[in-house]
Structures are given as structure tokens and as C-alpha cells.
N, C-alpha and C positions, 0 to 999 in steps of 0.2 A: 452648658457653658460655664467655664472658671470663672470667681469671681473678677481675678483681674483684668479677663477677655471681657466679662463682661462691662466694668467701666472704663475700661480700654473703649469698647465699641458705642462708649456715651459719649466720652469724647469726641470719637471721630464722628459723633450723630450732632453733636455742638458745633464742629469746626466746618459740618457739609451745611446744616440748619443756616448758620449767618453767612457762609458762601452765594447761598439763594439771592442775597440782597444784593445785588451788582449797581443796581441806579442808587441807594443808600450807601454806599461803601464812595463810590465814586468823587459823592457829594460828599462824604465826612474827607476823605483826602483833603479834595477842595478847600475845605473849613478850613481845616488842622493846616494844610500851609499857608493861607492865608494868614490865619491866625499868629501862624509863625513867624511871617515876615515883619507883620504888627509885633511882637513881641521882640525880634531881633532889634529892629531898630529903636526901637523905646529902651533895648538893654543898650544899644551902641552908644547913645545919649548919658544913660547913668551911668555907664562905665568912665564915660568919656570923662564924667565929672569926678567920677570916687571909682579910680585905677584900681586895681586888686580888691575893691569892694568884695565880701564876703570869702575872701582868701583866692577867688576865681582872676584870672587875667581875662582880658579880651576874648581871645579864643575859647577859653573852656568856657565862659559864661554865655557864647552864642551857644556854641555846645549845646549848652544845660537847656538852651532853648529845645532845639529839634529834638534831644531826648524827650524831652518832654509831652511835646507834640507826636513824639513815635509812641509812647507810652499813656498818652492821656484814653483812648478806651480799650488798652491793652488791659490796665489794670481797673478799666470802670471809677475814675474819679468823681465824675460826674452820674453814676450810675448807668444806666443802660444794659444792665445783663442781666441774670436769671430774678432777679428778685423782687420784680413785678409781677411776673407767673407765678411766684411763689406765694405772693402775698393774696393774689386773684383767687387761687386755688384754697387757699386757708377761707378767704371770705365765701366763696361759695360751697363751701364743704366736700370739695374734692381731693382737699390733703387727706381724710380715712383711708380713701384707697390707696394712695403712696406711704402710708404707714404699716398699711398690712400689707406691703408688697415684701419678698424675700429679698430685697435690700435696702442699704441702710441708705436712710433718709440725705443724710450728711455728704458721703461720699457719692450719692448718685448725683447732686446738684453739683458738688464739687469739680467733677470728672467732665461734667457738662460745659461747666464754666470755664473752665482752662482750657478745653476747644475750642471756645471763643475767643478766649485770649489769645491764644496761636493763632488764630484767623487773623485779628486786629492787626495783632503785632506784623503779620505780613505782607497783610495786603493794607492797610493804615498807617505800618510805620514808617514802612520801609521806602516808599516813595518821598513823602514828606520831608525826612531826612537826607536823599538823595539831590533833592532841590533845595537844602539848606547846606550843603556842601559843596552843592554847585554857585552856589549865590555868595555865600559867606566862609572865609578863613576859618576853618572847624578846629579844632584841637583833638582829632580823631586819633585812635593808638593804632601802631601798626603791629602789635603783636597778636596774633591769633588767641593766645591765651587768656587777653585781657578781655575779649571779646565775650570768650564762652563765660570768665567770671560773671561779666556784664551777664549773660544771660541765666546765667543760675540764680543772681539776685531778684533779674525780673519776674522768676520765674516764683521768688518764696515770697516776691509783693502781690503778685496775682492770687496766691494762697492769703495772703495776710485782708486782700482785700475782700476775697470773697468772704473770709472768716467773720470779717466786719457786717457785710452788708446781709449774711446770713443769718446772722444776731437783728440784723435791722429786719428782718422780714418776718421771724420768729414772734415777733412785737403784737402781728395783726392777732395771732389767737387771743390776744387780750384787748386788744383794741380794737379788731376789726378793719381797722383801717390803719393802714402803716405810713402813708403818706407825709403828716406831720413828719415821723424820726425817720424816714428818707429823705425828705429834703432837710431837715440837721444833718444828719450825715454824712450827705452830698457837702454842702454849704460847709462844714469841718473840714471835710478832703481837698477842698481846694486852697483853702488857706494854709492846710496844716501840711498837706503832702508836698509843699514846692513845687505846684503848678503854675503860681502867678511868680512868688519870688523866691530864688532859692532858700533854705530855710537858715544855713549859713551867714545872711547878712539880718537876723534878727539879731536885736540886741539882747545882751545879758540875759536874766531870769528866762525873760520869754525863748530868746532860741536855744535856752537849752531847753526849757519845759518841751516846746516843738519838734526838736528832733526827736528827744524821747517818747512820744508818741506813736502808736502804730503807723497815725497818717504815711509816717517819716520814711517808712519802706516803699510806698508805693513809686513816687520817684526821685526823692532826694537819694534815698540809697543806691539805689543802681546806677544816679547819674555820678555818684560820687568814685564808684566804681570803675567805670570808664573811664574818669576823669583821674585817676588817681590817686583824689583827696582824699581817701579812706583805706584801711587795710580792710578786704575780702574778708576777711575770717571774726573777723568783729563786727562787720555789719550783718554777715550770714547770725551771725549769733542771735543776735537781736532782733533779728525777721523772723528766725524757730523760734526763739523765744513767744514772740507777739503771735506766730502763728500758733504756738502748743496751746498757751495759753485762752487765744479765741475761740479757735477750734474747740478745745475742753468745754468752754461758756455756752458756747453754739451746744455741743452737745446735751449739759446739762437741761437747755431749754429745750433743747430738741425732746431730753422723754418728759421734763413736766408738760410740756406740749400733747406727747401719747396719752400721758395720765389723764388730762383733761377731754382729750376725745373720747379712751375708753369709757369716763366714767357718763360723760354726757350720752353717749350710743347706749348705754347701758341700761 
């Protein structure tokens, strides 16, 4: 098998793995629109009082809701994807064998993880969203191209986010125990990714310090995308960017990570 077939077929081993879950899936729907509906109208109230508050009108800042809720375990804000296996596996000494396997450590979790993200995003988003459009005045684009932008960004926040949380699981070879810096991490993402407010209505220092942030691709970028507030090509920048650069970090720890098994097996 090619290498590409073969993280080709991890993916699609990701995206069948969290299909299994149908009474778990069902019930995060549930959440997430509920969740949304709480959030719409708490946003119709602050809109109501500070109008184009963070440069959004009415409609796009309900918007920014259901995006939100379409993308909240699309991109693992709150964690929930591979990175508790990963940290399990480091703790009981069963990352040697996924190191000495003939692929690379990096892109097989990778390949994994964006199957799941494609699952999320379809069977999680895509409902949520359709009852926040049925419910509420959306600021939805009608052109097909702005859509696919919309998904190319979600698509290099799912990368930017795993980048993140694979750094964060990397952690346990020295720790042991990764739990502490996953829930920092978690706890960062939800402030810093604009899942509670968009990052837009921060003031001065802070939202810009905020959007500059990796957080800031998970869903401030893509929702901005959608939404028009942003050119495509400047936020895609910024997402390679945050993603070359994690990825690299990821990397680097990923072989001090080998150095230290080989030498302890040794």
C-alpha cells in the first residue's frame, strides 16, 4: 500500500471509528443546539444593546453563533479527539510500537484526526446549523464559492488544532500525565478561539494579542470567512503559517520523544 493510500485509509478508519457512536452523536447535536439557542439569544440581547458590536450586524453575529456550534467538535475546542489515546498509550508504554512502526508517528494521528473532523463537521454541524436558520435571520452567502472558502479554512483550523493538541499530548513523555496542559489548553481554546465571544469585540492590546493566536483559526477565521469580514488569502496565511509552524514543534518533540524511548529500551 502507497503511502498516501495508506493515510488515506486512516482517515477513512477515523471517520467509520466515530460513526460507531450514533447515541453519542445524537446527544452532542442535542447539546450544540441547544447550546445555540442559549447563545443566540444572549447574542440578540447584546446586539440589541451595542448594534454592530465587534464590526458584526444582527445577522452575522447570530451567524457566528451556529458556526460556531457547527465547528465546536469539528475542530476539538474543547478536546475530545485523538489525544487522550495518545497520552494513554505514551503512559503505558505502548507508543514503542507506534514508533517503530513504518509510519510516521505525526501524520498517522493526523490522517486519523481529520476523519473525525469530517464526521463532526457532518453529522454535528450540519444539523445544528440547519435549526439555527430555521429559527433565526442568518446572514448565510449565497454563493457556492464562498462556501468552499468557508471550508478550506475549516479545514487548515482542524490542522492548526490538531497541531496544537499534539504538542499537548507529547507533554506526557515527560510528565506522564498530560491532563494538567489539556485542560490549559482546552481552557485557552475556548476563550481565545471565539467560541464564547467573537474575538473581534475584544478590546485593543487584547484582541489583537487574541486573534494572533493559533486559537484564532479554529473559529474566528472561518467564521469570518463566511461572513465576509476577512479576505480568504490572509487568513489562509495565517492558518499555514500557525499550522507549518506547530507541526514543525510537534515534530521536533515528536523525535526528542524517539531519542528518549530508544535510549530508555536500550
Amino acid at each position: 500500500m502507497g503511502t498516501g493510500r495508506l493515510y488515506a485509509a486512516v482517515a477513512a478508519g477515523g471517520f467509520r471509528r466515530y460513526a460507531t457512536y450514533r447515541t453519542a452523536t445524537a446527544a452532542g447535536v442535542f447539546t450544540n443546539t441547544v447550546f445555540g439557542l442559549i447563545l443566540a439569544y444572549t447574542y440578540l440581547a447584546l446586539w440589541h444593546e451595542r448594534p454592530h458590536l465587534g464590526g458584526y450586524d444582527k445577522g452575522q453575529a447570530l451567524t457566528y453563533v451556529w458556526v460556531g456550534q457547527a465547528l465546536l467538535m469539528t475542530v476539538s475546542v474543547m478536546g475530545g479527539g485523538f489525544e487522550d489515546e495518545l497520552m494513554e498509550r505514551i503512559r503505558t508504554g505502548d507508543i514503542a510500537i507506534d514508533l517503530y512502526r513504518p509510519a510516521d508517528l505525526q501524520l498517522w494521528w493526523l490522517a486519523g484526526d481529520l476523519g473525525r473532523a469530517l464526521f463532526h463537521l457532518l453529522a454535528r454541524g450540519v444539523l445544528p446549523m440547519a435549526v439555527g436558520a430555521f429559527l433565526f435571520p442568518l446572514a448565510l452567502p449565497s454563493r457556492p464559492l464562498v462556501w468552499a472558502a468557508f471550508l478550506a479554512a475549516v479545514t487548515l483550523g482542524a490542522v492548526v488544532s490538531f497541531a496544537i493538541r499534539f504538542l499537548v499530548a507529547l507533554t506526557a513523555f515527560w510528565l506522564m500525565d498530560g491532563a494538567g496542559v489539556a485542560q490549559i489548553a482546552w481552557i485557552t481554546a475556548m476563550f481565545c478561539s471565539g467560541m464564547l465571544l467573537p474575538l473581534n469585540v475584544f478590546p485593543g492590546v487584547l484582541g489583537e494579542i487574541v486573534r494572533a493566536l493559533p486559537w484564532a483559526s479554529l473559529i474566528q477565521a472561518p467564521a469570518d470567512v463566511l461572513l465576509g469580514a476577512a479576505d480568504p488569502v490572509a487568513v489562509y496565511a495565517r492558518q499555514l503559517a500557525w499550522a507549518a509552524v506547530l507541526l514543525a514543534a510537534g515534530r521536533m518533540l515528536q523525535s526528542a520523544a524517539t531519542r528518549r524511548v530508544v535510549v530508555q529500551g536500550g
